[in-house]
Phi, psi and omega in degrees: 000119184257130190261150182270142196257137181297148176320126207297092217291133190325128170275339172209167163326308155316313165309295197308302194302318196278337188284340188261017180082349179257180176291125193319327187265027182276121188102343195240128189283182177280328145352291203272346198268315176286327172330291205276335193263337168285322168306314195256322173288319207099088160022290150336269152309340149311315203267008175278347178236348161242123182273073170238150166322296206282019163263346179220008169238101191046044144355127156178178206259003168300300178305313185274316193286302197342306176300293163345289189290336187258008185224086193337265218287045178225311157298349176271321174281011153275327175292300193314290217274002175294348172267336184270302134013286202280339184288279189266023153073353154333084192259127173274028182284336176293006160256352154308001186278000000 
C-alpha cells in the first residue's frame, strides 16, 4: 500500500512566491537579491555574467543599487538571474566541492 507523499516544501522565498500564486520577487528587496547573488558569485564572477561597472569597479552593494533603481534593463537582469538562481536552487559554490 503506497501513501502518496505530501509536496515538497518551498526551499526559498522565490518557491513560497511561486507555490503561492504570487510573483516570484513579490517581498523580496533589491537589496537582498545583490546582496545574496554576491554572497553566492562574488563580485567577480558577477560582473562576468551581468556587465555593469558597479559589479567591477570598485563594487559594492551601495554603488550597485543606486545604479540598479536608475536602470530597467540592468535590474531586470539581476531580477532574472536571482530568480533563475532561486527556481533551481543552483549554488555555484557546489562546484568548488
Amino acid at each position: 500500500m503506497s501513501e502518496e507523499l505530501p509536496p515538497a516544501a518551498p526551499k526559498n522565498k522565490v518557491q513560497e512566491n511561486i507555490a503561492s500564486n504570487k510573483p516570484p520577487l513579490d517581498g523580496i528587496s533589491l537589496e537582498t537579491m545583490v546582496t545574496e547573488l554576491v554572497e553566492n558569485y562574488g563580485w567577480e564572477r558577477l560582473a562576468e555574467k551581468i556587465s555593469i561597472n558597479s559589479f567591477s569597479e570598485n563594487p559594492s552593494v551601495k554603488s550597485s543599487l543606486k545604479f540598479l533603481r536608475k536602470t530597467d534593463w540592468a535590474r531586470t537582469k539581476v531580477e532574472q538571474l536571482y530568480t533563475w538562481r532561486a527556481k533551481t536552487g543552483w549554488d555555484p559554490r557546489d562546484n568548488a566541492k
